[in-house]
C-alpha positions as CSV (number, residue, x, y, z in Angstrom):
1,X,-14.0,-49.7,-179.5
2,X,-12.1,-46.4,-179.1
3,X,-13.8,-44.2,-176.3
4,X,-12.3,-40.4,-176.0
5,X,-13.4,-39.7,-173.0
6,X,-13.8,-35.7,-172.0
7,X,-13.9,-34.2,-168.6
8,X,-15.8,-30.7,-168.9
9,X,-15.0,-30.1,-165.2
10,X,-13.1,-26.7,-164.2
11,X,-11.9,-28.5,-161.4
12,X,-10.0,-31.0,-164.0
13,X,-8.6,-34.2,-163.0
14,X,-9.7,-34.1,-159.0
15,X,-13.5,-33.3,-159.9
16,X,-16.4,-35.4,-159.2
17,X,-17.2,-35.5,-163.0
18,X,-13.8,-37.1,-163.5
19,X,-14.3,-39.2,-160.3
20,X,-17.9,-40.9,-162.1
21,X,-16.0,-40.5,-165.8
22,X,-13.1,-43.2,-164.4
23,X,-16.0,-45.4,-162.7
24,X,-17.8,-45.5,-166.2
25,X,-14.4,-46.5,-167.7
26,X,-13.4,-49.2,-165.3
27,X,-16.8,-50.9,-166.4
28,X,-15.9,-49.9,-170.3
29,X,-12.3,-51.9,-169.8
30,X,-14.0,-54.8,-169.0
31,X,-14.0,-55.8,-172.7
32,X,-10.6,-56.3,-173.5
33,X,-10.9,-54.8,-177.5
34,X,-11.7,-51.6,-175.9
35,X,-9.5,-48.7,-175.1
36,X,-9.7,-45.5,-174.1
37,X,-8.2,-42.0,-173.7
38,X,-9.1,-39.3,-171.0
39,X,-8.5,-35.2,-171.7
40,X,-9.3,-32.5,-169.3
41,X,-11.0,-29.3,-171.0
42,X,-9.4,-27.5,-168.2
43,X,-5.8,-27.9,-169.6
44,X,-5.5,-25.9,-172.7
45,X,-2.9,-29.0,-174.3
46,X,-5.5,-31.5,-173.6
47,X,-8.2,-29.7,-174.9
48,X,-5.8,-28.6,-178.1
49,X,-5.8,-32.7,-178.3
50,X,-9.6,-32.9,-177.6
51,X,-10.7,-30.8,-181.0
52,X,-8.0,-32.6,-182.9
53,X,-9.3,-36.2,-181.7
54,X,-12.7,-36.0,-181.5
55,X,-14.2,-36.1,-185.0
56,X,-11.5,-39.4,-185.1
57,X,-12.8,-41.5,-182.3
58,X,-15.2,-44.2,-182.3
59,X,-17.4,-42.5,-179.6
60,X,-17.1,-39.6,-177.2
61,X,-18.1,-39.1,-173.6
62,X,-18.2,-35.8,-172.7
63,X,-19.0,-35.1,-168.6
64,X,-19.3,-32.1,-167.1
65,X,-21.0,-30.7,-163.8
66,X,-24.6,-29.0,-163.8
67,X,-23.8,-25.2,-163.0
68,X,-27.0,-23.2,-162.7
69,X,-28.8,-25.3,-164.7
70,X,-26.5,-25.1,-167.3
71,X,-23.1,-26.6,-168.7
72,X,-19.5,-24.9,-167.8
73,X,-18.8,-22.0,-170.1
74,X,-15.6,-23.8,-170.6
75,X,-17.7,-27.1,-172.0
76,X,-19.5,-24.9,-174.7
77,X,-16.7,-22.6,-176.1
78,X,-15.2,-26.0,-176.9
79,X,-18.5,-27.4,-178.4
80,X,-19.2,-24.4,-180.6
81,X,-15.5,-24.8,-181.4
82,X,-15.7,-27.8,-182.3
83,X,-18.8,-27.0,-184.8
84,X,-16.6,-24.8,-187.1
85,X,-14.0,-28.1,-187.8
86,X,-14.3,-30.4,-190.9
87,X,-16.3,-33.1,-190.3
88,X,-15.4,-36.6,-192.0
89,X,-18.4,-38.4,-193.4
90,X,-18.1,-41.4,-190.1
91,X,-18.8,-39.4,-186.8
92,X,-18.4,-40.5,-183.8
93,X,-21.2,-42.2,-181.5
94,X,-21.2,-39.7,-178.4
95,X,-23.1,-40.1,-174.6
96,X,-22.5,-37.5,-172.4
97,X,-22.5,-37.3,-168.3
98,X,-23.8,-34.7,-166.0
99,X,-23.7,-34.5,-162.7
100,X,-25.1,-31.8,-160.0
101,X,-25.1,-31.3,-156.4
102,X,-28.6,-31.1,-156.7
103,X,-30.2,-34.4,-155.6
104,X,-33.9,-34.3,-157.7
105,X,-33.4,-35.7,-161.2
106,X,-35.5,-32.4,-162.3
107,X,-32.2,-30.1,-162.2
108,X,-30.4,-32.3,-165.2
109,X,-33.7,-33.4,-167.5
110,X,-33.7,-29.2,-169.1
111,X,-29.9,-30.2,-170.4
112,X,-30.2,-33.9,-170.8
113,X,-32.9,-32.8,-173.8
114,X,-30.8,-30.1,-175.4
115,X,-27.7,-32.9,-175.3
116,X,-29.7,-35.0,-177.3
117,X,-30.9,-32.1,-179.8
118,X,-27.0,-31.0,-180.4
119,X,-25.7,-34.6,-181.2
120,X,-28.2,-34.3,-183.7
121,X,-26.9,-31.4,-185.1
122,X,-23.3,-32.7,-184.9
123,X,-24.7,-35.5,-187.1
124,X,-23.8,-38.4,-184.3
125,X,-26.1,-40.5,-183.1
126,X,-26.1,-39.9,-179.1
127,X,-26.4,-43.2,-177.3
128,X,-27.6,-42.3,-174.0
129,X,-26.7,-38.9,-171.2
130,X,-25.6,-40.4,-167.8
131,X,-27.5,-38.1,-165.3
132,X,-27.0,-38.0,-161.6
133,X,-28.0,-35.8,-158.7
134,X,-26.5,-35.4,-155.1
135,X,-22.7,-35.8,-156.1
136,X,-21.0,-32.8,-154.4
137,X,-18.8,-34.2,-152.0
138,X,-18.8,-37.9,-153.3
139,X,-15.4,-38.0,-153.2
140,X,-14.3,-37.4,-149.6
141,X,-18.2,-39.3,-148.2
142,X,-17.6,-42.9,-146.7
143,X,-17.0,-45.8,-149.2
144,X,-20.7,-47.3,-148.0
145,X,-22.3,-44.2,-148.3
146,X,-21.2,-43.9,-152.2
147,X,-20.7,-48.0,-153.4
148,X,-24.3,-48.6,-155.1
149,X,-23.8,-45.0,-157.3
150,X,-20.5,-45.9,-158.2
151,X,-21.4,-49.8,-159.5
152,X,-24.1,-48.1,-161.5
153,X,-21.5,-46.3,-163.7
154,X,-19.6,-49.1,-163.9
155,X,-22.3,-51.3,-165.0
156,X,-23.0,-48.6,-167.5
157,X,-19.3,-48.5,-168.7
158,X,-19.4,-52.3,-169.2
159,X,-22.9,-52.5,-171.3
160,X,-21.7,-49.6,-173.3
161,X,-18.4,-51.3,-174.4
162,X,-19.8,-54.4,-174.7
163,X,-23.0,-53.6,-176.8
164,X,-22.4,-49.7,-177.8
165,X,-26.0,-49.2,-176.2
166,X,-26.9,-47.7,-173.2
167,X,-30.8,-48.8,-172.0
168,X,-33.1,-45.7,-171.7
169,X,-34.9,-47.7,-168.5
170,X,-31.6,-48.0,-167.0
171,X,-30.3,-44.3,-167.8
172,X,-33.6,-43.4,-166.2
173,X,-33.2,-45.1,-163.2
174,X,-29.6,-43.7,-162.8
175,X,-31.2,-40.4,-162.8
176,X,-33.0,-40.8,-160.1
177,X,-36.6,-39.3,-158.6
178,X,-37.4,-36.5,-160.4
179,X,-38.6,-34.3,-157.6
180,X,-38.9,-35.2,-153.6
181,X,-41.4,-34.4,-151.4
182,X,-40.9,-31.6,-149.0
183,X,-40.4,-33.7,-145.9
184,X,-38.1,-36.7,-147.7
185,X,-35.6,-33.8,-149.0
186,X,-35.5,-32.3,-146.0
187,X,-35.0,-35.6,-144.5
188,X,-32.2,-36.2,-147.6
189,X,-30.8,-32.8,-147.1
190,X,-30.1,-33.3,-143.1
191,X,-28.5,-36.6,-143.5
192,X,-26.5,-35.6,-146.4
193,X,-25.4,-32.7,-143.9
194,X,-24.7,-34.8,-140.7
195,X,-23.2,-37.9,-142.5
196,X,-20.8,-35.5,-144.2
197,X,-20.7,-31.5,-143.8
198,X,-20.7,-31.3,-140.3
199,X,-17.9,-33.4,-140.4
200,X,-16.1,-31.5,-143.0
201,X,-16.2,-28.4,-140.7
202,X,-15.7,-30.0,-137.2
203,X,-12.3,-31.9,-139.4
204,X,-11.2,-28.5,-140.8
205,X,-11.7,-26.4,-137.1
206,X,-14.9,-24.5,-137.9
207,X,-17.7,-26.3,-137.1
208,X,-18.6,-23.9,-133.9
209,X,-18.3,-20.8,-136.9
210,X,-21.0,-22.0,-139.1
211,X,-23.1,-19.3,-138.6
212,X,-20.9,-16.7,-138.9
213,X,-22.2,-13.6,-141.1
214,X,-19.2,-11.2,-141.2
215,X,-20.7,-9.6,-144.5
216,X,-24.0,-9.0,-142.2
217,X,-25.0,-5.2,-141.4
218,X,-24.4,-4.1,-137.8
């Protein structure tokens, strides 16, 4: 199978979309047929190579990050792009990844349906949108701290390439809870912010300035 793989991130190839996007692909390389081709929308070339490609490939992954509740501007000047181009008569299979800071599954589900409603109107048949909360950061936490989400995407990657399926149970149980209670994302919240903010600030020298308001009125 031939995967283009698309990184809707405007943080490009250090981004935590790209970060899950290469875990999903390590699992998709598993099967030795399969091979596969990674652009940034963020560079103008590679998304020049992105419209040309796409309507070509076998299937498409497109990622991209959740920002207020909605994709990158970048991610849907391409997409209504891309809807003006010729379309051959064998379209591509496409799955898309989103990703938020946002730890409750709720924040994704409002863009996971509409994902699903434009594939249809591309005339491709979506196979599945990878949806995952609380990733801000996942690429600077502790390897223990991030191991189980990462296999997840690479189990994906692997059933994907091998079958060209992804399993709604299993999509659903990457998502996540949809909402927490009050107390348990609090509780989330505060270990999420000791276990890796704190030491973000106390490693960059301003820890003891964390509640600084400079902007504040006298």
């Amino acid at each position: 199978m031939r995967l283009l793989a698309l990184n809707g991130s405007p943080r490009g190839p250090k981004s935590n979309t790209r970060f899950l996007t290469d875990e999903f692909l390590r699992g998709f390389a598993a099967t030795p047929t399969n091979q596969a081709q990674t652009l940034d929308l963020a560079r103008p070339s590679d998304r020049d190579q992105a419209l040309a490609a796409f309507w070509h490939s076998e299937a498409v992954l497109l990622g991209f990050p959740l920002y207020a509740d909605s994709m990158p501007a970048m991610v849907k000047e391409f997409l209504e792009e891309l809807a003006t181009r010729p379309r051959p008569e064998q379209r591509p299979t496409l799955l898309f990844l989103v990703q938020s800071g946002f730890p409750e599954a709720t924040h994704t589900a409002p863009v996971a349906r509409y994902l699903k409603r434009l594939a249809g109107r591309l005339g491709c048949v979506c196979a599945g949108v990878l949806r995952r909360g609380g990733i801000e950061g996942i690429r600077s936490k502790p390897a223990w701290m991030v191991r189980g989400i990462l296999q997840r995407f690479r189990q994906m990657g692997e059933t994907f390439g091998c079958t060209g399926q992804l399993d709604p149970q299993t999509l659903q149980k990457l998502a996540g809870r949809e909402r927490y209670l009050r107390f348990a994302l609090r509780l989330v919240c505060w270990f999420d912010r000791v276990m890796f903010w704190d030491r973000e600030l106390k490693a960059n020298q301003t820890y003891d300035k964390r509640l600084d308001a400079p902007y504040a009125c006298p």
